[in-house]
C-alpha positions in Angstrom: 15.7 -7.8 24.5 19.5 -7.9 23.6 20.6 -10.7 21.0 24.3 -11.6 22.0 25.9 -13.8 19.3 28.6 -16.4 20.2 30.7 -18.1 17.9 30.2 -15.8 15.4 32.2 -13.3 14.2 30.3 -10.1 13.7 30.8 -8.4 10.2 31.4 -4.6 10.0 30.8 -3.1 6.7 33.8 -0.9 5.5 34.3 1.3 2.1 35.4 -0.9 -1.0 38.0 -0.2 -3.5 36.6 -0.1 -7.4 37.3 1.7 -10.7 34.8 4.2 -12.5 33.7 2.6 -15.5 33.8 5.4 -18.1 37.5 5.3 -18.7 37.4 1.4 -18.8 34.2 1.7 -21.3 36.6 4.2 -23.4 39.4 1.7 -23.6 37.1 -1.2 -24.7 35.7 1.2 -27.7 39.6 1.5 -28.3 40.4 -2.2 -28.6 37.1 -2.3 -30.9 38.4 0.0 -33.3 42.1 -1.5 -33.4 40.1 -4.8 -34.0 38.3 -3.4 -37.0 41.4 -1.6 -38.1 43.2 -4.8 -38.0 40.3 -6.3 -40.0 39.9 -3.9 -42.7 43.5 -2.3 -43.5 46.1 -4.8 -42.3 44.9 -8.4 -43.7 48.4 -10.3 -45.0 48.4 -10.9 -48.7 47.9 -14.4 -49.9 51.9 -15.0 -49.9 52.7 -13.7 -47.0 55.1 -14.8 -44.7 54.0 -17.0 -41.6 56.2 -14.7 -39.2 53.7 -12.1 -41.3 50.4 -14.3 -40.6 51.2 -14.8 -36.8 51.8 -11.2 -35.9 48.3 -10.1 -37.9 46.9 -13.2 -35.6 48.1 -11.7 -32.5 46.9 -8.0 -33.2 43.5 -9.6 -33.6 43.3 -12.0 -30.7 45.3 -10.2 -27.8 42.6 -7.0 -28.2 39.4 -9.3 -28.4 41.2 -11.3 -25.0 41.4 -7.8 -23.2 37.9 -6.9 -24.5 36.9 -10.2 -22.8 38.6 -9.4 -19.6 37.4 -6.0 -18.8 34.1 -6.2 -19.9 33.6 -9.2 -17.0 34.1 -6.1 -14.6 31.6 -3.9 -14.7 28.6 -3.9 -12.6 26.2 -0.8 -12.2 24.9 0.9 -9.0 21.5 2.6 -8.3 20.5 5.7 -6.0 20.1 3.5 -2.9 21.9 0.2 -3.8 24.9 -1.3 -2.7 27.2 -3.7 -3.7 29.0 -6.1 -1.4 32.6 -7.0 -2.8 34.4 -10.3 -2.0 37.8 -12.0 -3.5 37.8 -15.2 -3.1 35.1 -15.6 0.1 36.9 -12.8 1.9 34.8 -9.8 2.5 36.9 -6.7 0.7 34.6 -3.4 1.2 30.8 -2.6 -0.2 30.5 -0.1 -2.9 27.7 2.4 -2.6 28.6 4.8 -5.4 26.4 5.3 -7.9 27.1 4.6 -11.7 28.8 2.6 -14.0 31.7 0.7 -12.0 35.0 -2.0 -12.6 36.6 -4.3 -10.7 39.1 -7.1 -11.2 36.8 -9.8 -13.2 38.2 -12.8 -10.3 36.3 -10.4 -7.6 33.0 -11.2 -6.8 30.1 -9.0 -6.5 26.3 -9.2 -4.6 23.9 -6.5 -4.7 22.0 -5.6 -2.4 19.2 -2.6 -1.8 19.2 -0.1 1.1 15.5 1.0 0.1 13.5 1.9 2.5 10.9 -1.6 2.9 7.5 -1.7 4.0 6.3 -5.3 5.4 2.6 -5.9 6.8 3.0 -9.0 9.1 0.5 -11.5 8.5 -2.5 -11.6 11.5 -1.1 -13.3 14.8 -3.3 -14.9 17.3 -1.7 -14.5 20.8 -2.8 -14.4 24.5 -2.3 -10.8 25.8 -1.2 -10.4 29.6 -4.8 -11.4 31.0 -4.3 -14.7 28.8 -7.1 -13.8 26.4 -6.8 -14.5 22.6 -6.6 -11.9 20.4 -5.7 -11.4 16.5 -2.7 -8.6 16.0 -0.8 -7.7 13.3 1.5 -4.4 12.0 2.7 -2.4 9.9 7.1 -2.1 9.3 9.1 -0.1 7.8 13.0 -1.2 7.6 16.0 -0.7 5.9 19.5 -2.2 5.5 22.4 -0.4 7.1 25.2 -2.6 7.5 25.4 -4.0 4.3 28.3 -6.4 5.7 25.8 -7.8 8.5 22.7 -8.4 6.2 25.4 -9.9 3.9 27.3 -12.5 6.4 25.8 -12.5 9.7 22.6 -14.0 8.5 21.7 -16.6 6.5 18.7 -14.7 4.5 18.1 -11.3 5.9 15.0 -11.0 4.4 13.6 -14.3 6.3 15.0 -13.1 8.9 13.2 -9.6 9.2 10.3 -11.3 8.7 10.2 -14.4 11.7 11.9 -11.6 14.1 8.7 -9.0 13.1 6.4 -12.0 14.0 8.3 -12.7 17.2 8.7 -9.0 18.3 4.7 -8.7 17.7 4.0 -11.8 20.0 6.7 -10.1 22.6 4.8 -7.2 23.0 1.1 -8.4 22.2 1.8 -10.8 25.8 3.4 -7.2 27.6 0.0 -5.4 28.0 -4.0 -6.1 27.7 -6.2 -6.0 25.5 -8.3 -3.2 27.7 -8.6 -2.0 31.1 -11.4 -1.2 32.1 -10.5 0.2 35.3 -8.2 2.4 33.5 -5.1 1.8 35.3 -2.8 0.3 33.2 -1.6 0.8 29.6 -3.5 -1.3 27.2 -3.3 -2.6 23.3 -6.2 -1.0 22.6 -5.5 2.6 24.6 -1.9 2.9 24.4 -1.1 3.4 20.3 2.3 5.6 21.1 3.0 3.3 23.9 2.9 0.0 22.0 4.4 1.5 18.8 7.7 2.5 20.7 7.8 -0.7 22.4 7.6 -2.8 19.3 10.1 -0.4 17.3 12.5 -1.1 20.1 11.8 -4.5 20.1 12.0 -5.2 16.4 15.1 -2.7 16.3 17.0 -4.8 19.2 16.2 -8.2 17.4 17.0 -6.7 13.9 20.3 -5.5 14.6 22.5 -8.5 14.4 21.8 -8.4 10.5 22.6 -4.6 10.1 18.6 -4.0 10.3 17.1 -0.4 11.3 13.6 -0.5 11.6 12.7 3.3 11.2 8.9 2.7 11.8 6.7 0.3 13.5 2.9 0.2 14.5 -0.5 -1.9 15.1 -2.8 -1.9 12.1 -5.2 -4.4 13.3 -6.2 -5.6 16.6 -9.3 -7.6 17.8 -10.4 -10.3 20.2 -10.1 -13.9 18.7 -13.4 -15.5 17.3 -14.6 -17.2 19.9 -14.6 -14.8 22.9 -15.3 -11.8 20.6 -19.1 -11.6 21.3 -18.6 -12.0 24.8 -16.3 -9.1 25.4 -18.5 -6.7 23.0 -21.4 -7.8 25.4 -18.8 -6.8 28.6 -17.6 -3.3 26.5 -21.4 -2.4 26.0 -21.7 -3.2 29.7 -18.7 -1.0 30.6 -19.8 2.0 28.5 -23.8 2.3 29.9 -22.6 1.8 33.1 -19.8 4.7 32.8 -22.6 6.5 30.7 -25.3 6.3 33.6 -22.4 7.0 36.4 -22.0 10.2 34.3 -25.8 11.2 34.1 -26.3 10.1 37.9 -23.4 12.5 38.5 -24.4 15.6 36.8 -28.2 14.9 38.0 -26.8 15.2 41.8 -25.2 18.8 41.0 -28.3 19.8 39.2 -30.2 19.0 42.2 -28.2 20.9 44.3 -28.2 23.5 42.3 -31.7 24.1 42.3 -32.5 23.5 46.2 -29.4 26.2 46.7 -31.4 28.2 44.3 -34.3 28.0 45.8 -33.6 28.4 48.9 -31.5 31.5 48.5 -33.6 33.0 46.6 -36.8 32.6 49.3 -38.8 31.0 46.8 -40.3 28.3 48.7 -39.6 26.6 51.8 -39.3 22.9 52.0 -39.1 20.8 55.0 -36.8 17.1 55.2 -39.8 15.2 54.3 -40.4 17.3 50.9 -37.1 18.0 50.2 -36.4 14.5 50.3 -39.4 14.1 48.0 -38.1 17.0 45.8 -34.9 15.4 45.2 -36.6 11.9 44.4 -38.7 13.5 41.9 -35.8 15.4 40.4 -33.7 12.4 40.2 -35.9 10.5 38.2 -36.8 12.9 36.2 -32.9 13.7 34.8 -32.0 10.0 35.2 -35.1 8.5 33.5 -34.5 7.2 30.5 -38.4 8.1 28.9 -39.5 11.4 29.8 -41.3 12.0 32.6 -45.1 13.3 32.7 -46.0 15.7 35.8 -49.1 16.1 37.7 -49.9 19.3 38.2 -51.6 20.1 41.2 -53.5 23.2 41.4 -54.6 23.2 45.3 -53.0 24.1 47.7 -49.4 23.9 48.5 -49.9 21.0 50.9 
């Protein structure tokens, strides 16, 4: 499904401008010590001038006033953080380097974290593409990318990830059964590469007007809703004795075969239609039963 946002303008993130830290940090240690110098060796005597007084005043105020103003810019950054940079409401670049960094104090700055995220959605009950109700949830694994769009195209990206992993869930839950028992159609339940594809295209489509990459998506619970849950066990046991006798029927025809070819070919005995017929019968039951079977042996004759 393909999002396409009117009236908005769409945010690009773009490299921003700050300072390393270190030299600022060794300027502030600087000012300290010219602040205690100016404490401990340069104090006016009592009868000082006032020309004398203000100047001492200066040396100690103007350094604490710097210390002030550059120790308002610094802001650290983390293996896999970012920080999105803005003067004034207007977006100026995201920072991604990692350490100790400085910007002008009147610049504003919002962290955010690239991690990688791992969500499991809450259980969803939705009608699959038969219209029965069934309980589905997943598994996602997302990351910011666009720092830019997570930080101005969307009001919360976080809310937003979430509500669009619920709504691509229900989108694709509706695509496909729950099973086929005829076998001709992908399924929920069959098609696990199918579906997980699907939905990490589907989440990845939604996600991306907030700078969202899904990198991973799949089903981690799937069932039949409460109240048609017994019913559709009692249709799956159906489903599998009858493909389980259609199996045993099967392979009890070949071995039939088998062993009136044999028998023939070999000269061992020969039957006419009415006891071949009879042959077979007895065969068939015999591999088909269900309880094993107890011969008569008949030591006469062979008529």
């Amino acid at each position: 499904m393909s999002i396409e946002v009117k009236g908005m303008k769409t945010s690009t993130e773009r490299t921003g401008s700050s300072f390393s830290g270190y030299p600022m940090l060794a300027l502030i240690l600087a000012l300290l010590l010219l602040v205690a110098w100016n404490l401990s060796g340069n104090l006016p005597p009592d009868g000082a001038a006032k020309g004398e007084k203000l100047a001492f005043v200066g040396l100690l105020v103007a350094p604490i006033l710097v210390l002030g103003f550059l120790s308002v810019g610094f802001f650290m950054i983390q293996p896999n953080q970012a920080t999105v940079i803005t003067l004034f409401g207007e977006y100026r670049g995201t920072e991604r380097r990692e350490g100790l960094r400085w910007v002008w104090p009147w610049m504003m700055r919002t962290k955010l974290s690239v991690r990688a995220h791992n969500i499991h959605s809450e259980r969803v009950k939705i009608n699959d593409l038969r219209g029965n109700p069934i309980e589905i949830a997943c598994n996602v694994v997302w990351r910011v990318a666009d720092t830019a769009q997570a930080s101005f195209d969307v009001d919360d990206y976080k809310e937003f990830v979430n509500i669009q992993i619920e709504a691509g869930l229900r989108t694709v839950g509706s695509r496909h059964p729950y099973d086929d028992f005829e076998g001709e159609e992908v399924t929920l339940r069959g098609g696990a590469d199918v579906i997980n594809r699907e939905l990490l295209e589907e989440l990845n489509d939604r996600l991306k007007v907030a700078g969202i990459v899904v990198d991973e998506a799949g089903l981690t619970h799937l069932a039949y809703a409460s109240e048609i849950a017994s019913a559709m066990l009692k249709r799956q046991q159906a489903d599998a004795i009858i493909a389980a006798r259609a199996k045993i029927v099967l392979g009890a025809v070949g071995m039939v075969e088998d062993a009136l070819t044999k028998l023939a070919q070999d000269n061992i005995v020969e039957l006419d239609d009415e006891r071949r017929a009879a042959m077979v019968s007895n065969l068939m039951v015999v591999l088909c039963g269900e309880k094993d079977a107890h011969p008569v042996i008949n030591a006469g004759s062979l008529y």
